[in-house]
Structures are given as structure tokens and as C-alpha cells.
TORKOL-4160 file (C-alpha; in steps of 0.2 Angstrom, whole numbers, padded with zeros to 4 digits, m for minus):
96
<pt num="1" X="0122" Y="1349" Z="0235"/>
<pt num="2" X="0124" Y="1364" Z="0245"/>
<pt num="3" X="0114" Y="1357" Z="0261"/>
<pt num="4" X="0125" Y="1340" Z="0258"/>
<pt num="5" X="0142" Y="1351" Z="0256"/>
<pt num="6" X="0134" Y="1361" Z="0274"/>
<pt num="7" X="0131" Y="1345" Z="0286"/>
<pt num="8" X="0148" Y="1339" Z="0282"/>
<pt num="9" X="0154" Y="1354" Z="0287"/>
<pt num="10" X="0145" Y="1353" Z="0304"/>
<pt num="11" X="0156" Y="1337" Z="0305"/>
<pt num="12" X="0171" Y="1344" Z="0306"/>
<pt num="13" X="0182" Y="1352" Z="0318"/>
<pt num="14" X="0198" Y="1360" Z="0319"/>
<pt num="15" X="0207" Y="1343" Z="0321"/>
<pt num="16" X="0201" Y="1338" Z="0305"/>
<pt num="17" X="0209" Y="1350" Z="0293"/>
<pt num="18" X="0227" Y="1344" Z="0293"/>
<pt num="19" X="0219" Y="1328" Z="0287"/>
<pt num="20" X="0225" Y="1321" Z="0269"/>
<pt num="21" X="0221" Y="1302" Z="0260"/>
<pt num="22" X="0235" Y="1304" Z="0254"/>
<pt num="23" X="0253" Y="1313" Z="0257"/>
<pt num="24" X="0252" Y="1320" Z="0237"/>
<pt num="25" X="0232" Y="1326" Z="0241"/>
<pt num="26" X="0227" Y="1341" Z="0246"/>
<pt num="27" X="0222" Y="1342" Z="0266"/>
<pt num="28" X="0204" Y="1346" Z="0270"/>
<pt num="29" X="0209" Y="1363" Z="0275"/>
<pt num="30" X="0216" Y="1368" Z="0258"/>
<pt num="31" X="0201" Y="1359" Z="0250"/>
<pt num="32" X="0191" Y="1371" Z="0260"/>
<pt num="33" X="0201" Y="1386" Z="0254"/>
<pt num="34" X="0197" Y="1380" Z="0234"/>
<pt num="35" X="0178" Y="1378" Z="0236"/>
<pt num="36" X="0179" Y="1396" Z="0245"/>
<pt num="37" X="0191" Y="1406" Z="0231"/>
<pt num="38" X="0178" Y="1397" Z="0218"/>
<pt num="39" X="0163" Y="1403" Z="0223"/>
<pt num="40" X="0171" Y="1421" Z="0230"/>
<pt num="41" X="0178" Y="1421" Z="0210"/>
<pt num="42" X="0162" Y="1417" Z="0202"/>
<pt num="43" X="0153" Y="1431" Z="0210"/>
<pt num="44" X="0168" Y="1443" Z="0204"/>
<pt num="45" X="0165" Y="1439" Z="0188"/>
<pt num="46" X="0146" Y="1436" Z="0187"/>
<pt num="47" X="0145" Y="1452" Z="0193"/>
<pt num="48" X="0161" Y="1461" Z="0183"/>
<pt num="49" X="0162" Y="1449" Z="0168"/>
<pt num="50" X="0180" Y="1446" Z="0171"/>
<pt num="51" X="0190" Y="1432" Z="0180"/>
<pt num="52" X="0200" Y="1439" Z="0195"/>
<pt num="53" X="0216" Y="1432" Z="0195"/>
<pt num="54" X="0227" Y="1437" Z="0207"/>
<pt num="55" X="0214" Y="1440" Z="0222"/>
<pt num="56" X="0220" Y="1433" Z="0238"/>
<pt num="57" X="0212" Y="1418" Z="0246"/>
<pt num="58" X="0198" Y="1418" Z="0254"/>
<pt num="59" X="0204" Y="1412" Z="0269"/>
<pt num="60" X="0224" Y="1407" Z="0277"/>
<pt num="61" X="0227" Y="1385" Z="0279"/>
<pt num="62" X="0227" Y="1390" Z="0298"/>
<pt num="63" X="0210" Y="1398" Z="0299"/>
<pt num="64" X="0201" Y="1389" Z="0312"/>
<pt num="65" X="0185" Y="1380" Z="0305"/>
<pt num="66" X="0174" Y="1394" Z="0315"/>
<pt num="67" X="0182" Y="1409" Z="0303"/>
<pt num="68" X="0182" Y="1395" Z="0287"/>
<pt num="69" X="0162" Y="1394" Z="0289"/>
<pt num="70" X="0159" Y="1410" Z="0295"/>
<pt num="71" X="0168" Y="1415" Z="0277"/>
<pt num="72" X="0159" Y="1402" Z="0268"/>
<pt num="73" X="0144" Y="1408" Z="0274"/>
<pt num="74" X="0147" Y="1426" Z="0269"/>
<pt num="75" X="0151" Y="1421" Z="0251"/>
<pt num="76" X="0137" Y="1410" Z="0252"/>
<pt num="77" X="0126" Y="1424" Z="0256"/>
<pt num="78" X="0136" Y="1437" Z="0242"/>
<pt num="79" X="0129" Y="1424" Z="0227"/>
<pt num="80" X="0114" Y="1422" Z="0235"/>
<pt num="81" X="0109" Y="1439" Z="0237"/>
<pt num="82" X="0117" Y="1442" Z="0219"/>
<pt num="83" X="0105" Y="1430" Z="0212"/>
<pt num="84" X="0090" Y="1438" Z="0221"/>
<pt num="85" X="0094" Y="1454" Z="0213"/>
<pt num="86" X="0086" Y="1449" Z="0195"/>
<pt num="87" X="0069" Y="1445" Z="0190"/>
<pt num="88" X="0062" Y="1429" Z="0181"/>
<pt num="89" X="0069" Y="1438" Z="0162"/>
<pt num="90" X="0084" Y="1441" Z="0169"/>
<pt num="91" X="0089" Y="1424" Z="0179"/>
<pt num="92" X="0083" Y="1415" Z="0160"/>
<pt num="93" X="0094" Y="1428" Z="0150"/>
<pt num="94" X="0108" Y="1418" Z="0141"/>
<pt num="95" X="0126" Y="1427" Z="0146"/>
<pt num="96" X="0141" Y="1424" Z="0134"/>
């Protein structure tokens, strides 16, 4: 899913963003902006147990696609090294 989400990615350019299907659907730029705030607040609460609310995005609609995947690829890297930081008992522990 990831690699798929990543070559489409590659696609892109900065043209793109502005693009919608629709004038009442989100451009590609905002939908970049809620795949970012998801993962960024998934690792705030995997890693504090509550859901931050009020955090700023991730990234501005006007970020260029260069500082979008240089972002996405931070995150990326936060959950995966997050994920790296327990052994086999603790990946299989169930969390409320």
C-alpha cells in the first residue's frame, strides 16, 4: 500500500496539486495534507495514548511537492522507527 501510495507520488508535480474531480472534492494538495496529519496523529497517540487535536497540519496547501514528500517521508520514518522500538511480545501485545 505504502510502495503503491509512494510511486504515485513520484508522479506528481507541483502542477498537479491544484487539481480536484470535482469543484466540491478536495484538491490533491489538500488530500496530501490529510494522509500527512493521519499518520503524524497516529504516532502522537501511539506513542502518548491521546488523540491531538488541535496540532497544526503537517504541511501549508502551498507547500511545494518537494517539502510535501520530504515531510511524508519524515513521518514515514517517525512510525517506522516507532515500530522498530519493540520486540516480537511487545508488537503482539493487544492495546486498548
Amino acid at each position: 500500500m505504502r510502495q503503491d501510495f509512494d510511486e504515485v507520488l513520484e508522479e506528481l508535480t507541483d502542477a498537479d496539486l491544484p487539481w480536484r474531480p470535482a469543484d466540491d472534492l478536495p484538491s490533491v494538495a489538500s488530500l496530501l495534507i490529510e494522509i500527512a496529519n493521519k499518520e503524524k496523529e497516529l504516532i502522537a497517540w501511539l506513542q502518548s495514548g491521546e488523540w491531538p487535536d488541535d496540532d497544526p497540519d503537517a504541511f501549508e496547501e502551498t507547500a511545494t511537492l518537494a517539502e510535501m514528500r520530504s515531510v511524508l517521508a519524515t513521518l514515514r520514518e517517525q512510525t517506522l522507527r516507532y515500530i522498530d522500538s519493540f520486540d516480537e511480545a511487545g508488537l503482539e501485545e493487544l492495546v486498548p
